[in-house]
Biopython code that builds the backbone (N, CA, C, O; Angstrom):
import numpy as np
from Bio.PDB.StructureBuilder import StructureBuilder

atoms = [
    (1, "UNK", "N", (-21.078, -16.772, 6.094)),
    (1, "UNK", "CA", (-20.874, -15.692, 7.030)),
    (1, "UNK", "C", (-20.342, -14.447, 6.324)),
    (1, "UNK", "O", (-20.661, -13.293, 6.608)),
    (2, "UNK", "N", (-19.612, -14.772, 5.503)),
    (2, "UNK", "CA", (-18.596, -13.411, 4.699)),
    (2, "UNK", "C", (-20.137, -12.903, 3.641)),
    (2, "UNK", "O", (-20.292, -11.789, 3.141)),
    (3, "UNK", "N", (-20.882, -13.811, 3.557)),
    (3, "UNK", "CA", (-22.134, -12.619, 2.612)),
    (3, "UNK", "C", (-23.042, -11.994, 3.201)),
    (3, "UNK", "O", (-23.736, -11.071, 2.773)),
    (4, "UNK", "N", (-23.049, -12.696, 4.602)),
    (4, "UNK", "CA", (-23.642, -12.100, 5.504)),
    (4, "UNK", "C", (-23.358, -10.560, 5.682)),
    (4, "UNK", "O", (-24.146, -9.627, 5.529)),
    (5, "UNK", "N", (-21.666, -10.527, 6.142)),
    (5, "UNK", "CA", (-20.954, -8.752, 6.516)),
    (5, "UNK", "C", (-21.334, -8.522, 5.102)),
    (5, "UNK", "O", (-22.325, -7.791, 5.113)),
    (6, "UNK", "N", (-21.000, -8.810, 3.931)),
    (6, "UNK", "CA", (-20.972, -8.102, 2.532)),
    (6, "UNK", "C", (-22.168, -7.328, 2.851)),
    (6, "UNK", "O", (-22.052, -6.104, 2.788)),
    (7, "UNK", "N", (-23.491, -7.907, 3.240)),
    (7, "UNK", "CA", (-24.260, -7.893, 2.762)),
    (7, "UNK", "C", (-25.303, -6.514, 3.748)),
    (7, "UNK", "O", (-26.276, -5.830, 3.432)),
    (8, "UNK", "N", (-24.236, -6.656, 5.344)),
    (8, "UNK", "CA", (-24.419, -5.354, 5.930)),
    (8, "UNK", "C", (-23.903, -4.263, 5.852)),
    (8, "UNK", "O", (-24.516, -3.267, 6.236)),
    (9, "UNK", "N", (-22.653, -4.189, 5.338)),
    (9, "UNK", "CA", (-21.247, -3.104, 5.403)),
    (9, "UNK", "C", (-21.387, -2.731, 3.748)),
    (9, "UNK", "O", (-21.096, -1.583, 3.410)),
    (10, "UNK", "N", (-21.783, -3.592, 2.842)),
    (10, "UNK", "CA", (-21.871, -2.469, 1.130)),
    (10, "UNK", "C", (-23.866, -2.261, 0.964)),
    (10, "UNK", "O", (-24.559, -1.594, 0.196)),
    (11, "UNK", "N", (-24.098, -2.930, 1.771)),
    (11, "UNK", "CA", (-25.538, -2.789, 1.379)),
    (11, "UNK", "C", (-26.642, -2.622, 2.002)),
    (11, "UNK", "O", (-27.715, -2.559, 1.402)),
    (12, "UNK", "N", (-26.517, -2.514, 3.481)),
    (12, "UNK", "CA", (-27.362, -1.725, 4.247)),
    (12, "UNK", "C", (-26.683, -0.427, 4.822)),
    (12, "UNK", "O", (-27.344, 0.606, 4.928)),
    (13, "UNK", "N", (-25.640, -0.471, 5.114)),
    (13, "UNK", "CA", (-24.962, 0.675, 5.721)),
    (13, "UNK", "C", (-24.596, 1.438, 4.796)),
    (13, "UNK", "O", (-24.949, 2.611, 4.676)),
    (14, "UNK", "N", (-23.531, 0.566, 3.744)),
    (14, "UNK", "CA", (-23.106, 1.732, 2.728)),
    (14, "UNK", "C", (-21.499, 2.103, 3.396)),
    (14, "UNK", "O", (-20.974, 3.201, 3.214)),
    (15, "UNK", "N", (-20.998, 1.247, 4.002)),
    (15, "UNK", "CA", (-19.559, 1.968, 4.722)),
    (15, "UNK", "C", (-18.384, 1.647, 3.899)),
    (15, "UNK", "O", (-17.288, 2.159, 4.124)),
    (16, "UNK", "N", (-18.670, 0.496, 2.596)),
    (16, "UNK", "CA", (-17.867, -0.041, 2.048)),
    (16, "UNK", "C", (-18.539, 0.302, 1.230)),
    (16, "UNK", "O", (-19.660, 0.740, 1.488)),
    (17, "UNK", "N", (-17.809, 0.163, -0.701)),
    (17, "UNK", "CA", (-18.063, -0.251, -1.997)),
    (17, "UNK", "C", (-17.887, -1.493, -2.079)),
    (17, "UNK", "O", (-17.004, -1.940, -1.348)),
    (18, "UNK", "N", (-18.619, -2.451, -2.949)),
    (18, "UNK", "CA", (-18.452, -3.378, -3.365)),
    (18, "UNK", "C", (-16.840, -3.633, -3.653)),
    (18, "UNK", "O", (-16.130, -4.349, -2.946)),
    (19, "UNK", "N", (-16.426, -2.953, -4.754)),
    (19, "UNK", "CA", (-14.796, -3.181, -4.994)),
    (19, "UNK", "C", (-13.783, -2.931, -3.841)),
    (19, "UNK", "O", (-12.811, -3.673, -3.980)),
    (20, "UNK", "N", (-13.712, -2.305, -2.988)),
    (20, "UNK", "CA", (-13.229, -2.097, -1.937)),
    (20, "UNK", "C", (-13.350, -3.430, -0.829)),
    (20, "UNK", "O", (-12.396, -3.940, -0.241)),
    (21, "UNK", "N", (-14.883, -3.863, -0.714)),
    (21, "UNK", "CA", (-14.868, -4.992, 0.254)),
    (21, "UNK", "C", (-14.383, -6.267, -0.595)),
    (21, "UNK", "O", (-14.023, -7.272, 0.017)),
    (22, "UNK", "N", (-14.374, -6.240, -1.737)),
    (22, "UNK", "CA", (-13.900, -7.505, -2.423)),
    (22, "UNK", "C", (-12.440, -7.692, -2.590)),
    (22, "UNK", "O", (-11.921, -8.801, -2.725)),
    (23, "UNK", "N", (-11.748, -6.483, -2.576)),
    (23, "UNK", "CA", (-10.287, -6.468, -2.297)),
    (23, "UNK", "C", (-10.115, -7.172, -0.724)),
    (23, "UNK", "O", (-9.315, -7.983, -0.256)),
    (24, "UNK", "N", (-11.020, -6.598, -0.298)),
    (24, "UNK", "CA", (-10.706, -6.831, 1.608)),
    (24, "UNK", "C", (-10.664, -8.234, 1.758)),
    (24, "UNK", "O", (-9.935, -8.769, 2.594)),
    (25, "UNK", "N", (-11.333, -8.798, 1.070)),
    (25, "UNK", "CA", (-11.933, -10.642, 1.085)),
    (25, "UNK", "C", (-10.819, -11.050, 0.803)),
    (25, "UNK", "O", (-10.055, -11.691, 1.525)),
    (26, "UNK", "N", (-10.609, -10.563, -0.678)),
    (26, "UNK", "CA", (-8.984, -11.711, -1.842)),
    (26, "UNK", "C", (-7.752, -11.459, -0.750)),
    (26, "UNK", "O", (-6.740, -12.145, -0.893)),
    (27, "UNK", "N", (-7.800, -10.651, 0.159)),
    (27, "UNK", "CA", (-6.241, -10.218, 1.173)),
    (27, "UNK", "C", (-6.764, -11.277, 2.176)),
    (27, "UNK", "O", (-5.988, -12.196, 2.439)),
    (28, "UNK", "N", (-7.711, -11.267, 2.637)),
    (28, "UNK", "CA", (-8.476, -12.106, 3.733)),
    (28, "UNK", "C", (-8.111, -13.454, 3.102)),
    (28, "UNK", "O", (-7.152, -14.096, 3.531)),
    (29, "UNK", "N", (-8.599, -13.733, 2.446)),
    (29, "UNK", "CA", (-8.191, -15.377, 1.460)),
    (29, "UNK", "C", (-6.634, -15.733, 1.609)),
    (29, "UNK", "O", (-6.147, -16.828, 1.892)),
    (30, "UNK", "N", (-6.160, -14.849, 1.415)),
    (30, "UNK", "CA", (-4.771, -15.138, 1.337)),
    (30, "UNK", "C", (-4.000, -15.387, 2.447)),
    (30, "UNK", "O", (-3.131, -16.235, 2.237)),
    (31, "UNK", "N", (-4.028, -14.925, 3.575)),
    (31, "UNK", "CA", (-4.114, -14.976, 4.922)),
    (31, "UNK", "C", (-4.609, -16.199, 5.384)),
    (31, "UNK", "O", (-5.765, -16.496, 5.083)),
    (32, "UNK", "N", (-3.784, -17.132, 6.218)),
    (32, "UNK", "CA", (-4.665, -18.476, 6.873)),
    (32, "UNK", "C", (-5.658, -17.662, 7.636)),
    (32, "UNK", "O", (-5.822, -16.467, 7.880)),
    (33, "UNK", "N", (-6.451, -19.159, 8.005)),
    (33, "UNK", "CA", (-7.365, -18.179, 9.236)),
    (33, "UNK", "C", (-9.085, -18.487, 8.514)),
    (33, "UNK", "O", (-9.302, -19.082, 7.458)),
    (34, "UNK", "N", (-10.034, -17.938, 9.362)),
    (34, "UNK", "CA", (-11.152, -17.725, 9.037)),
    (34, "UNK", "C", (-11.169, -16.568, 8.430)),
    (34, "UNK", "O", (-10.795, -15.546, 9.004)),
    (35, "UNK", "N", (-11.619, -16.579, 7.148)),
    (35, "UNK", "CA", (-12.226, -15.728, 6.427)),
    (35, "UNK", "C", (-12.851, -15.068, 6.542)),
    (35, "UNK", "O", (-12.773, -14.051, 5.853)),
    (36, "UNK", "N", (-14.337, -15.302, 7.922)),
    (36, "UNK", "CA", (-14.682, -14.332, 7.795)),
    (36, "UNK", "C", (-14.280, -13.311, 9.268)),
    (36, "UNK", "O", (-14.289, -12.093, 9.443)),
    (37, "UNK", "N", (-13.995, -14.296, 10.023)),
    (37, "UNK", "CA", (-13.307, -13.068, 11.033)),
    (37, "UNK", "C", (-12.334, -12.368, 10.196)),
    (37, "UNK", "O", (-12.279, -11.158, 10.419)),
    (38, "UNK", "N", (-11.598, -12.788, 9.343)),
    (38, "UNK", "CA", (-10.514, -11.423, 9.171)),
    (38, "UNK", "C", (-11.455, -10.458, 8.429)),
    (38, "UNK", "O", (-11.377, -9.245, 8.619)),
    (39, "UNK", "N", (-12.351, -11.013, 7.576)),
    (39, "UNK", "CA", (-13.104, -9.996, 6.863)),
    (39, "UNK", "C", (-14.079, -9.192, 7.906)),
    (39, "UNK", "O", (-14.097, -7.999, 7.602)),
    (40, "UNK", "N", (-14.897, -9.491, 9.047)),
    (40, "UNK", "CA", (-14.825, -8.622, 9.516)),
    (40, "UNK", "C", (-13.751, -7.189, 10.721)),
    (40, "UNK", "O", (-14.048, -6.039, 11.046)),
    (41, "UNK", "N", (-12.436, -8.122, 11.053)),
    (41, "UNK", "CA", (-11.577, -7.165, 11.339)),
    (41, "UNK", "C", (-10.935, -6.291, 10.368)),
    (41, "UNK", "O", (-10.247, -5.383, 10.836)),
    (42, "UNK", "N", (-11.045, -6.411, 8.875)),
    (42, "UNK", "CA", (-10.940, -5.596, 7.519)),
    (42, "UNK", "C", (-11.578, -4.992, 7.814)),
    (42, "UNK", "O", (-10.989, -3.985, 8.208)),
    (43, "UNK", "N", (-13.082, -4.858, 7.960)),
    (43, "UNK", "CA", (-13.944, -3.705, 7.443)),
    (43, "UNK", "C", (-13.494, -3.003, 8.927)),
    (43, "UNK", "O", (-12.701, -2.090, 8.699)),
    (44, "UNK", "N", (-13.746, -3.148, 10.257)),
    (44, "UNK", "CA", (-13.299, -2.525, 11.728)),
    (44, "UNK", "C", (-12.169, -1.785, 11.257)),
    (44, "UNK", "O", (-12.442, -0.603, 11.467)),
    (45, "UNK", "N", (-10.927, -1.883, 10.674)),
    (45, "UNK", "CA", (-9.917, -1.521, 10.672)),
    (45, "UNK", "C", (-9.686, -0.341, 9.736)),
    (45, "UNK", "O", (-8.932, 0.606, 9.958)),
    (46, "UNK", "N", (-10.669, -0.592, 8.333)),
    (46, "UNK", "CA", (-10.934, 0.819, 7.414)),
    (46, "UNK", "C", (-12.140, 1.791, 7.979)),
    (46, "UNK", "O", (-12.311, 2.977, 7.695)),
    (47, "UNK", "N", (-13.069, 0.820, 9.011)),
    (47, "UNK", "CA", (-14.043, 1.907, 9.329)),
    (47, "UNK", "C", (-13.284, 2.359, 10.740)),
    (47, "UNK", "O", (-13.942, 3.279, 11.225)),
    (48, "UNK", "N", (-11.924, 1.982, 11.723)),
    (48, "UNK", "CA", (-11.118, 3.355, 12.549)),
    (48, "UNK", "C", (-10.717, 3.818, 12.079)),
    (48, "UNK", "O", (-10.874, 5.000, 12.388)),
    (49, "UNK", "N", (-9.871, 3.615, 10.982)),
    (49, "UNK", "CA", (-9.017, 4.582, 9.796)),
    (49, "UNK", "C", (-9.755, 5.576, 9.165)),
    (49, "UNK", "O", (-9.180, 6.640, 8.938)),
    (50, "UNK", "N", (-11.694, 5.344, 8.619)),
    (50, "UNK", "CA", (-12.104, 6.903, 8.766)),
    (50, "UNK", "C", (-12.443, 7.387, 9.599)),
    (50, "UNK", "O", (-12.637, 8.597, 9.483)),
    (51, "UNK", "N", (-12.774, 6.587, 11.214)),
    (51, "UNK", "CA", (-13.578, 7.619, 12.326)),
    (51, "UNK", "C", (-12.047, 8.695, 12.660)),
    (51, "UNK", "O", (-11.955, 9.891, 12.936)),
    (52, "UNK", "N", (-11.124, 7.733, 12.497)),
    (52, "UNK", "CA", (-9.434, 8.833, 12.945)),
    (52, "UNK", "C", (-9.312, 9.973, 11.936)),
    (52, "UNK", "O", (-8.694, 10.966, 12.321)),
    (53, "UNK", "N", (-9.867, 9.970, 10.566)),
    (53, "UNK", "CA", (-9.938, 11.082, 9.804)),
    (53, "UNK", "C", (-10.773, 11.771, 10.443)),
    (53, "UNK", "O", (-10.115, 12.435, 11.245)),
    (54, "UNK", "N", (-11.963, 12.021, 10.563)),
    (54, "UNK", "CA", (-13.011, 12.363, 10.704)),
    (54, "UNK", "C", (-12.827, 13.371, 12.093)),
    (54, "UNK", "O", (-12.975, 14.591, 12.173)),
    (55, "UNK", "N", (-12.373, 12.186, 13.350)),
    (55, "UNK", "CA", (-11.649, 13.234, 14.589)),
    (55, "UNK", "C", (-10.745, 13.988, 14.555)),
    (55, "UNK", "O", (-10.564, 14.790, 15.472)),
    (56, "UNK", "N", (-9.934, 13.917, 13.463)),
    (56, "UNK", "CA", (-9.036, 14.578, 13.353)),
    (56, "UNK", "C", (-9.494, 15.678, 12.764)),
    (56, "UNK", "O", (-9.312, 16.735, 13.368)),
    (57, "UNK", "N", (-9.991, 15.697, 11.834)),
    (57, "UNK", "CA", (-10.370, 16.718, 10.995)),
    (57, "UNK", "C", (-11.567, 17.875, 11.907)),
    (57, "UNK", "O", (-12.031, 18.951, 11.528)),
    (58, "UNK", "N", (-11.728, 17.305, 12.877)),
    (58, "UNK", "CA", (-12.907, 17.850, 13.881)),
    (58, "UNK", "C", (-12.087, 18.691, 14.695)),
    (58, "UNK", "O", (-12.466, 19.790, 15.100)),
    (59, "UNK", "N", (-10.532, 17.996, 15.037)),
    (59, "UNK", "CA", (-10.269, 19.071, 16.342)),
    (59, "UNK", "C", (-9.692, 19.974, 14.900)),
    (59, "UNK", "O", (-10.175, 21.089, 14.704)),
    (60, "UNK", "N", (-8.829, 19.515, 14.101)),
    (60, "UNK", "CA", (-8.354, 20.763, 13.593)),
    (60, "UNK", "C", (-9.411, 22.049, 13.128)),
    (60, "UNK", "O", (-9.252, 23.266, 13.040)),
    (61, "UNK", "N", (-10.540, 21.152, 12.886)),
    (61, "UNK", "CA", (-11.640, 22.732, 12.666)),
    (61, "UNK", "C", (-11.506, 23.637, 14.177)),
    (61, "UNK", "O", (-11.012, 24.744, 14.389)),
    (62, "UNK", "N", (-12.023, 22.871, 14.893)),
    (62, "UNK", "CA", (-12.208, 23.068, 16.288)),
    (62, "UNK", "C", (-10.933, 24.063, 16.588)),
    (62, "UNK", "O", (-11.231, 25.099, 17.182)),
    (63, "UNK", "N", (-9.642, 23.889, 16.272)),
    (63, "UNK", "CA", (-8.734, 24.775, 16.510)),
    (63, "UNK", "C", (-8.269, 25.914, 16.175)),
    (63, "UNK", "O", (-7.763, 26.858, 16.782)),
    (64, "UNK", "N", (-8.597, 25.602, 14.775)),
    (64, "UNK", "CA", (-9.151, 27.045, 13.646)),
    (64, "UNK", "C", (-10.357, 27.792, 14.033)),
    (64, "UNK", "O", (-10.480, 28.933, 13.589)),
    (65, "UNK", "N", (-10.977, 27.456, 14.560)),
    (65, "UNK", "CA", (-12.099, 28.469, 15.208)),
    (65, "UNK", "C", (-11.558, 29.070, 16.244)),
    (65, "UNK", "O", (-11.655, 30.292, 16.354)),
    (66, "UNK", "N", (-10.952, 28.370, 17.097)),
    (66, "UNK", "CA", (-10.391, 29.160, 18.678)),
    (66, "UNK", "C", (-9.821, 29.906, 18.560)),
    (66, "UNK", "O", (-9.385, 30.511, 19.540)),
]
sb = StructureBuilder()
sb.init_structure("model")
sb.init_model(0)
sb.init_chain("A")
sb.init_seg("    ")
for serial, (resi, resn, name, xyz) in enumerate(atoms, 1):
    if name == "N":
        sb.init_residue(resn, " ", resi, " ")
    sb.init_atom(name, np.array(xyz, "f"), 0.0, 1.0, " ", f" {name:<3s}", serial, name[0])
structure = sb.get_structure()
């Protein structure tokens, strides 16, 4: 299952680097639990952390224009 996400999130989408999702895994490993649910709540959790850049950075343009 975990090469499965690898294999959508660094290599069809492109939302991750390889080194980045492989850090996400070894923290995931370490953690009881299924592996690959945490690995996919890893990648969910760095891909809100950029949509929250991204909005953010939208109103502040947005405010600088007004």
């Amino acid at each position: 299952m975990v090469a499965c996400i690898r294999r959508m999130v660094v290599g069809h989408k492109k939302w991750l680097d390889d080194a980045s999702f492989r850090g996400g895994i070894a923290l995931c490993r370490m953690v009881p639990g299924a592996t690959a649910m945490q690995s996919a709540a890893f990648v969910a959790l760095v891909l809100k952390v950029e949509i929250y850049r991204v909005v953010i950075a939208g109103i502040i343009v947005s405010i600088i224009l007004i």
